[in-house]
Structure formats: C-alpha cells, structure tokens
C-alpha positions, 0 to 999 in steps of 0.5 A: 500500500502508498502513502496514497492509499493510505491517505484514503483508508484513514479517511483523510482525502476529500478533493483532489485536482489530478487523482493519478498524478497525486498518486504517482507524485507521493507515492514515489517521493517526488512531492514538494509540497506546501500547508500554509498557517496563518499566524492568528495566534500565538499558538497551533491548535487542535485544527493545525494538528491533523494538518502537522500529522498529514505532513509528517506522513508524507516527509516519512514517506520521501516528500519534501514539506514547506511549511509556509507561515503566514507573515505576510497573508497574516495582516489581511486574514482568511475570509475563509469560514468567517462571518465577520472580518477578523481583527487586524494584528500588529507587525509584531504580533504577527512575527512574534506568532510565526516564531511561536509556530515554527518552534512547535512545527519542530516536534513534528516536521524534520527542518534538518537540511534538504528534509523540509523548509519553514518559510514566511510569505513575509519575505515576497509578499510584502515588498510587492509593488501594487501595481506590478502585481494587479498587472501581473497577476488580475488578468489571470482571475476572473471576479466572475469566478471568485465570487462563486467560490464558496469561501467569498459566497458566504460573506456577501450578504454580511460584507465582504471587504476589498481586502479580504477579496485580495485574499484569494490572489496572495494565496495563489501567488504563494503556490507561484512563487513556490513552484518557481523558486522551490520547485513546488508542485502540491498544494495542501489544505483544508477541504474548506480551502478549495477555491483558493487552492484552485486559484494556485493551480491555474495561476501557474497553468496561465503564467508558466504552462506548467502543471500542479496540483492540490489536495484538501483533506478532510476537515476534523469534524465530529459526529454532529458536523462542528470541527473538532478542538473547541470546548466551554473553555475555548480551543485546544492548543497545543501550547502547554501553557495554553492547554495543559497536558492533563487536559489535551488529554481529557479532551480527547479522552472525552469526544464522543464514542461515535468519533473516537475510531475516526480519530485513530484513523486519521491522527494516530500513527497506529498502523492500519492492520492494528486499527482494523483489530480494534474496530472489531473490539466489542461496544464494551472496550470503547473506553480503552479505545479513548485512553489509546487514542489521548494517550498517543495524541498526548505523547504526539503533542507533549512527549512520553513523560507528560502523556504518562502524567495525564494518564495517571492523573486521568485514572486518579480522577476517575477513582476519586483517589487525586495523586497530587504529584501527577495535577497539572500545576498552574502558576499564578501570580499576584498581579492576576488578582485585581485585589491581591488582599480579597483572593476569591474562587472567581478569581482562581478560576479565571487565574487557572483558566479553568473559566474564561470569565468572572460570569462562568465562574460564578455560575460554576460556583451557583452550582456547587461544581467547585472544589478547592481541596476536596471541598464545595466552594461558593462565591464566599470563599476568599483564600489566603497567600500563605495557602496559595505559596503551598498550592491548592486543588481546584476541580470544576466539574468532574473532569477539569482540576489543577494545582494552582500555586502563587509565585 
C-alpha cells in the first residue's frame, strides 16, 4: 500500500485536482509540497494538528514539506469560514506568532537540511509593488469566478471587504512563487480551502504552462458536523501553557464514542492492520479505545513523560483517589488578582483558566461544581497567600482540576 492509499483508508482525502498524478507524485517521493498557517495566534491548535500529522506522513514517506507561515497573508486574514472580518494584528504580533509556530512545527516536521523548509510569505509578499502585481497577476482571475467560490459566497450578504477579496490572489501567488523558486508542485489544505487552492493551480497553468496540483483533506469534524478542538473553555492548543497536558488529554479522552475510531484513523500513527483489530473490539472496550487514542495524541503533542502524567492523573480522577504529584500545576501570580488582599474562587478560576470569565465562574460556583481541596466552594470563599505559596486543588466539574500555586 502508498502513502496514497493510505491517505484514503484513514479517511483523510476529500478533493483532489489530478487523482493519478497525486498518486504517482507521493507515492514515489517526488512531492514538494506546501500547508500554509496563518499566524492568528500565538499558538497551533487542535485544527493545525491533523494538518502537522498529514505532513509528517508524507516527509516519512520521501516528500519534501514547506511549511509556509503566514507573515505576510497574516495582516489581511482568511475570509475563509468567517462571518465577520477578523481583527487586524500588529507587525509584531504577527512575527512574534510565526516564531511561536515554527518552534512547535519542530516536534513534528524534520527542518534538518534538504528534509523540509519553514518559510514566511513575509519575505515576497510584502515588498510587492501594487501595481506590478494587479498587472501581473488580475488578468489571470476572473471576479466572475471568485465570487462563486464558496469561501467569498458566504460573506456577501454580511460584507465582504476589498481586502479580504485580495485574499484569494496572495494565496495563489504563494503556490507561484513556490513552484518557481522551490520547485513546488502540491498544494495542501483544508477541504474548506478549495477555491483558493484552485486559484494556485491555474495561476501557474496561465503564467508558466506548467502543471500542479492540490489536495484538501478532510476537515476534523465530529459526529454532529462542528470541527473538532473547541470546548466551554475555548480551543485546544497545543501550547502547554495554553492547554495543559492533563487536559489535551481529557479532551480527547472525552469526544464522543461515535468519533473516537475516526480519530485513530486519521491522527494516530497506529498502523492500519492494528486499527482494523480494534474496530472489531466489542461496544464494551470503547473506553480503552479513548485512553489509546489521548494517550498517543498526548505523547504526539507533549512527549512520553507528560502523556504518562495525564494518564495517571486521568485514572486518579476517575477513582476519586487525586495523586497530587501527577495535577497539572498552574502558576499564578499576584498581579492576576485585581485585589491581591480579597483572593476569591472567581478569581482562581479565571487565574487557572479553568473559566474564561468572572460570569462562568460564578455560575460554576451557583452550582456547587467547585472544589478547592476536596471541598464545595461558593462565591464566599476568599483564600489566603500563605495557602496559595503551598498550592491548592481546584476541580470544576468532574473532569477539569489543577494545582494552582502563587509565585
């Protein structure tokens, strides 16, 4: 079996320009290819992973990846499954964003010279001259056509901005300006980035008369059709800080029973004669389907150690018996606290990011699903900063708990 066919068993194909010469094209190891990232944050989440797992097959399979960060594309946005226009970062920001992914890219990609390539679209895109461009590259688009693609059809009956409309061009001048300079000859991406990905492939028919082409994959969507990697709390990032271990775990612990073998298949690297055992299993294992499914996502994202703790920590839950040695530890410090002298459990929920706001946390705290060290807590209860230096236990609900502790 190819890589290709792979690819399919796992369900990770959804639209292809050049079925055969994709095939032949990966199967041999004589893709270059491209996934662009935008830099809308300081860190990958649950929706890139998939994306880092697809081109880490690929690299292990003889392609060559580059992985193209989004420095210059950044400060116009994808209108791309927005309902609104997406706010407009800093210069800063958006470097500061292209550093924060380029370092986790490294847990998945081999950047080792001549294995694959970061680079930023900041680099060609910036420095374009205006009209040059429109020149250059208009006459190869025709508006009629882009406004039938489905990712501007959607904005036009709330606005869709000149801006964003530029947006589909400097996609395809990307796949361009690859193909010439690196030799770049496949396309990767969302299957909700099919328009732009067309619009790639044609702009270098027309300027070169060459052939290239593109592949989507599947989106990560889960039993009820919403992409997967939100919770009540926000994304899954794969940044610690961000998402600790313990509850990149848990989420995935936790998806429902009806996705769980879907994600084996298409974000394991659990070989696919294994996976076809396991979907014989009985109804009855499909807790140890989830635990294999967290765990080796977790050792993936976070290492063997970190995905051992959650774990541990996880099966501690569950029994009611907590291992304070194996909590997520959550450092907090005083200037998170806007009354460093009245610390109350609002306060250390929003601190830990157990709640994104002061409104869920008294909610959580309305309905008795708080503890701090094994006991019920309401909005009266204040801590002191001795007791925060030595570290407290605080659980919401009965799957999300850390040790929060003053430094």
């Amino acid at each position: 079996m190819g890589i290709y066919e792979e690819l399919q068993e796992r369900g990770l194909i959804a639209q292809v320009t050049d079925e055969k010469e994709i095939r032949d094209l990966i199967n041999n190891g004589k893709a270059t290819f491209y996934i662009g990232f935008d830099p809308t944050a300081d860190s990958l989440h649950v929706g890139h992973f998939m994306t880092l797992v697809l081109m880490k097959r690929l690299q292990l399979a003889g392609n060559k990846p580059i992985a193209l960060l989004g420095g210059g594309t950044g400060h116009i946005g994808d209108p791309t499954g927005r309902s609104d226009m997406r706010s407009m970062l800093s210069k800063e920001t958006i470097d500061h964003n292209c550093e924060c992914f380029k370092k986790q890219m490294e847990r998945f990609i081999d950047f080792s010279e001549g294995h694959a390539l970061a680079l930023n679209n900041a680099d060609w895109l910036l420095g374009l001259n205006y009209i040059e461009f429109i020149r250059d590259i208009g006459p190869c688009f025709s508006v009629n056509n882009m406004l039938r693609a489905e990712c501007y059809k959607q904005r036009m009956e709330k606005g869709l901005s000149f801006l964003e409309f530029n947006y589909m061009l400097l996609q395809s001048y990307d796949f361009y300006y690859l193909h010439e300079n690196y030799g770049c000859n496949l396309e990767f991406g969302g299957d909700d980035q099919w328009s732009n990905m067309l619009g790639g492939t044609e702009l270098i028919r027309k300027k070169t008369g060459k052939d290239a082409y593109a592949m989507t994959i599947t989106l990560l969507l889960n039993s009820e059709g919403k992409k997967m990697g939100k919770t009540s709390s926000g994304a899954v990032w794969l940044d610690k800080n961000k998402t600790t271990p313990f509850n990149f775990y848990q989420y995935w612990r936790n998806i429902d029973d009806a996705d769980v073998m879907k994600c084996i298949k298409m974000l394991t690297f659990i070989p696919l004669d294994e996976i076809r055992e396991m979907e014989k299993w009985d109804a009855s294992r499909i807790n140890e389907q989830k635990e294999i499914l967290a765990y080796e996502l977790t050792k993936m994202v976070h290492g063997e150690e970190e995905a051992n703790k959650a774990k541990n920590a996880a099966k501690a839950l569950f029994s009611g018996e907590v291992d304070e040695s194996t909590l997520p530890i959550k450092e907090v410090h005083l200037d998170n606290f806007i009354n460093p002298e009245r610390i109350t459990a609002a306060d250390i929920l929003v601190a830990s990011k157990l709640c994104n706001s002061k409104n869920e946390a008294r909610d959580a705290l309305k309905g008795k699903s708080v503890t701090i060290d094994s006991e019920i807590v309401d909005l009266s209860y204040v801590a002191t900063i001795e007791k925060l230096k030595e570290g407290i236990v605080v659980k919401k609900g009965k799957k999300n708990f850390v040790k929060v502790i003053l430094k």
